[in-house]
N, C-alpha and C positions, 0 to 999 in steps of 0.2 A: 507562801507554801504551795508547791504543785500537788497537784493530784493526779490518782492513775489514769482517769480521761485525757487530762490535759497532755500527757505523756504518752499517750497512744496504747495504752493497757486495759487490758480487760480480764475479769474472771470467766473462766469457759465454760462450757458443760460437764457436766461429770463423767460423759463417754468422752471429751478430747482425751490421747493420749497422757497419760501419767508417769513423771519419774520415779514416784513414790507415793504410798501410802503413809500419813502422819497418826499416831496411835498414845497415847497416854497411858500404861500398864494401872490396872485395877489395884487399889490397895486399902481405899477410903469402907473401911466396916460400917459407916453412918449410911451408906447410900445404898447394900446389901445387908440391910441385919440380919445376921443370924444364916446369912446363904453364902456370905462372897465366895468361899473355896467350890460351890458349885458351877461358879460361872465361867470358872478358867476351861473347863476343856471346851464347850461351845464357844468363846472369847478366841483360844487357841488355833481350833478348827478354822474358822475366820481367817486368821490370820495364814494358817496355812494353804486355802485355796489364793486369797490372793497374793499371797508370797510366789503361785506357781507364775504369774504374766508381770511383778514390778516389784522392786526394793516395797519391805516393811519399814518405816524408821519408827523407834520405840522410845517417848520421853517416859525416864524414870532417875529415881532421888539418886540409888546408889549402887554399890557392887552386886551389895547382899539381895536387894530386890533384881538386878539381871540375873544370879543366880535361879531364882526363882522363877526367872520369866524364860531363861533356857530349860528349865525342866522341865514344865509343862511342856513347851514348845517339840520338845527332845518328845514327848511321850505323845502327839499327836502325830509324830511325822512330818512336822513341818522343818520346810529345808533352812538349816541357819546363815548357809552363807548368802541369802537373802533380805537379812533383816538385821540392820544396825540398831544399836542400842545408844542413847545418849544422855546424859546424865543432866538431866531438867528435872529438877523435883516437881511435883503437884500436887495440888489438892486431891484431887480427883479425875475423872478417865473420860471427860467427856469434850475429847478433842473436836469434834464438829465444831461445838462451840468458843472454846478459848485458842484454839489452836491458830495456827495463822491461816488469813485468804491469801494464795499466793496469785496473783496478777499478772500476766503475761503480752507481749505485743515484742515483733518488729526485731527477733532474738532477745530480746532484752524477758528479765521477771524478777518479780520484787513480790515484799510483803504490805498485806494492809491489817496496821495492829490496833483491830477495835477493840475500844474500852467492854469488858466481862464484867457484871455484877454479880454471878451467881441468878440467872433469872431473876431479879430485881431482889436483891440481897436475904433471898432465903437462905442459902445456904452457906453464914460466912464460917471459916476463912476462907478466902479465895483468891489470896493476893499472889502464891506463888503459879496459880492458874493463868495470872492475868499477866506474869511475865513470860509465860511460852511464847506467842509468836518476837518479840524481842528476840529473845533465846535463839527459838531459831535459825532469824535473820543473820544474828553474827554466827552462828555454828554453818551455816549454808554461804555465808558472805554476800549476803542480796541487802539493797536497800529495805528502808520500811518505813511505810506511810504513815502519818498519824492522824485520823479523820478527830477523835477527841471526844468522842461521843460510843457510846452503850449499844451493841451488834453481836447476835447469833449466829452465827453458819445456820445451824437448823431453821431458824426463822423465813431464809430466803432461799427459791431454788430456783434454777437458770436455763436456759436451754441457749445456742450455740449464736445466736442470732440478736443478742440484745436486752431481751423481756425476763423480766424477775418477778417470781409468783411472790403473793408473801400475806399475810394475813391480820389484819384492821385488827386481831382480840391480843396478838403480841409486840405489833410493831409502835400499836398506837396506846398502848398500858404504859400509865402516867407511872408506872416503875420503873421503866426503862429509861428515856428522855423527856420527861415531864417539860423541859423547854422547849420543843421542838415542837410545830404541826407540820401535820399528813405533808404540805407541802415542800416545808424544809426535808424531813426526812426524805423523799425522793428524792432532793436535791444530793443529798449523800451519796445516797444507793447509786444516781446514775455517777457521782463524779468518780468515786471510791471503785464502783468493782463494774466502771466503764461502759453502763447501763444505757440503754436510749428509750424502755418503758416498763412502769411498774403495772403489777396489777395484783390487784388485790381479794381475798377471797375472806372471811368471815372468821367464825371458832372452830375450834381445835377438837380433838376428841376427850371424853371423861378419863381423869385419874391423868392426864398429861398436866406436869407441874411447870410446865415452863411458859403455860400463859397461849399456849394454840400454834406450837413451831408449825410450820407447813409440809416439813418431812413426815409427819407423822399422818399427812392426810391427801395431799396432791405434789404429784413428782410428775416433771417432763421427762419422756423417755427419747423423747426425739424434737425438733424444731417446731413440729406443729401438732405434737400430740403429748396430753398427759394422760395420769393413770388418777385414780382419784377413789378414795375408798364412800361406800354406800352401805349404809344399813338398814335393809328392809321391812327389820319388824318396829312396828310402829310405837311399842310400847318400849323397844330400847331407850333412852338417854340421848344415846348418838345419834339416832335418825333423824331429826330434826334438822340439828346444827349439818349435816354432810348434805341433806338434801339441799339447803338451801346454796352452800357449796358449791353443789352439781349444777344448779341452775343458770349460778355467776359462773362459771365456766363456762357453760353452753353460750353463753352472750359473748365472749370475748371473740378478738378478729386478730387475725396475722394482718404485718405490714401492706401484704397484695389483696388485703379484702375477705380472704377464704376463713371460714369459720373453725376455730381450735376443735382437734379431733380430742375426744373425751372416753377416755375407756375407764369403765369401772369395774373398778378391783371389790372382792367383799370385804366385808371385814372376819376377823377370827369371834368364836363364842368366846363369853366375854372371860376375861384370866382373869380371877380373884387369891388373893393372898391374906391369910392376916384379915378377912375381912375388906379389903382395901380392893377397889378393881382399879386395873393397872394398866398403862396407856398401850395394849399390845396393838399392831397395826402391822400391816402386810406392806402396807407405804416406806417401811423407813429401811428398803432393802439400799445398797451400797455396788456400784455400777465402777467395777475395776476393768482395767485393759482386760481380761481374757475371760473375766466370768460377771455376774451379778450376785453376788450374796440375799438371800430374800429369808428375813425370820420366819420362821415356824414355833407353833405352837400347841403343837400334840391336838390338834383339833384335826380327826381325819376328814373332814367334808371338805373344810374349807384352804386348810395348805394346801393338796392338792389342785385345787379350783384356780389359787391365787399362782399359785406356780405355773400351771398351761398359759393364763394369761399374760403373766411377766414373760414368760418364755417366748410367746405369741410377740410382743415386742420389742425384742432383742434377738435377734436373728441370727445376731454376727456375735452371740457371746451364751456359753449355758450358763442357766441361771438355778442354782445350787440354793436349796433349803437347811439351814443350819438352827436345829433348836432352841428359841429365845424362850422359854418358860423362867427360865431362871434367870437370867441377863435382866429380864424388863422390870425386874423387882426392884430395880436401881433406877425405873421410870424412863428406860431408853432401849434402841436396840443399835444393832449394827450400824445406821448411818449416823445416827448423835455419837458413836465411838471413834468416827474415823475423820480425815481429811483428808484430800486428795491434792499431792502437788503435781501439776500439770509440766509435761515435756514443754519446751520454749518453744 
């Protein structure tokens, strides 16, 4: 069996241009109790800014639910004839994850269809989840690789040049690939989505259920910079695990020796539900052709603080605050919803 290395394929950065946005439509009531119909107009909104710079494509079960996903849609202003709809049932809406990597090199692009457990089989069913990037590949007519082994999207983020961030508390939890050491697993990452180095960064933030995705805590915004969230009061929870984060960060090196730029992003005060505090993060904004989506969550010090800075590093795109209060009760925000297929 080849691989996307051996083929001259890579996964990009998430500013290389885009054909499309890939999107799961919301319907699982287990993963919103008691809130889902709140989450559709922020969910919508999303969808509507980046519908203005690239195709939306949208898997759902059937008519009756396109129905539903044009009405909302209709009632935020978002343009339809940018958003196809395709009839993939699911479990649930968290295309980052189950959705396909698409891989690119040399005009050619293809899928790579890694095995989904539901983050190490918390949350089963998840079988019709784990056939979306298949689905896909024959609805788009592109090959599809099969590495055989247990992979997040969210777990791992990229920048344009090679080097995939990714975090020792998800990558290396004996839920995932209990057969596999730190070793092996590299060996995946760089054949599968055409890597040349890993590096690796610690835990996750509190109330994140998926074991420490790295979206939720350091994002490359560029080749040699990331953003990386900090919390400075020392009695938070979070402080600990992000400082030591920031530290392994501060050590890493680019290819030509120059030390990775480090901007720290805050975090938001903390969102509680239910009793429950919930993995809310300025980290898990989503980087389309023409804007940046960045969640917000009704904290006025800190959206605004987190916006100048994201804005500060994207230059060539505005970077739009759309309210997650409601969204993150499902334990995700805008970039665990989305996947980006990259132009060839």
């Amino acid at each position: 069996m080849s691989t996307p290395k051996a083929d001259g394929l890579r996964f990009p950065a998430e500013w290389h241009p885009h054909r499309a946005t890939w999107l799961s439509w919301p319907h699982n009531t287990n993963s919103w109790p008691g809130k889902i119909e709140s989450i559709y107009k922020p969910y919508c909104e999303f969808i509507r800014e980046v519908a203005k710079g690239e195709e939306v494509c949208i898997n759902l079960a059937n008519a009756t639910m396109e129905k539903q996903a044009r009405n909302y849609l209709t009632e935020v202003g978002a343009d339809l004839s940018k958003i196809k709809f395709y009839q993939h049932p699911t479990n649930d809406a968290w295309c980052r994850d189950h959705g396909p990597a698409f891989v690119i090199g040399e005009g050619k692009k293809a899928i790579v269809n890694w095995g989904y457990n539901a983050w190490g089989e918390k949350y089963p069913p998840y079988d019709l989840d784990n056939k979306i990037p298949e689905l896909v590949g024959g609805a788009l007519s592109l090959p599809v690789y099969q590495p055989g082994i247990v992979m997040e999207g969210g777990s791992v983020d990229f920048n344009d040049e090679g080097i995939i961030l990714t975090t020792t508390a998800c990558l290396l939890n004996p839920n995932r690939n209990p057969q596999l050491n730190q070793a092996q697993i590299e060996s995946y990452l760089k054949d599968y989505y055409g890597a040349k180095e890993i590096w690796w960064i610690g835990d996750g933030i509190v109330g994140d259920d998926t074991d420490g995705h790295v979206d939720d805590i350091t994002r490359f915004v560029s080749n040699d910079t990331v953003v990386t969230v900090v919390e400075p009061n020392e009695a938070d929870e979070n402080h600990a695990p992000l400082a030591e984060n920031l530290e392994l960060l501060k050590g890493f090196q680019l290819a030509d020796g120059t030390p990775l730029k480090v901007v720290e992003l805050p975090m938001p005060a903390p969102v509680v539900y239910e009793g429950q505090r919930l993995p809310a993060s300025y980290a898990n904004f989503y980087i389309a052709n023409e804007c940046v989506v960045m969640p917000t969550y009704r904290d006025k010090k800190h959206d605004g603080e987190a916006l100048e800075i994201l804005q500060s590093c994207f230059t060539d795109r505005v970077v739009i605050g759309i309210d997650s209060t409601d969204i993150v009760w499902g334990l995700g925000s805008f970039h665990c919803l989305s996947q980006q297929e990259p132009k060839h």
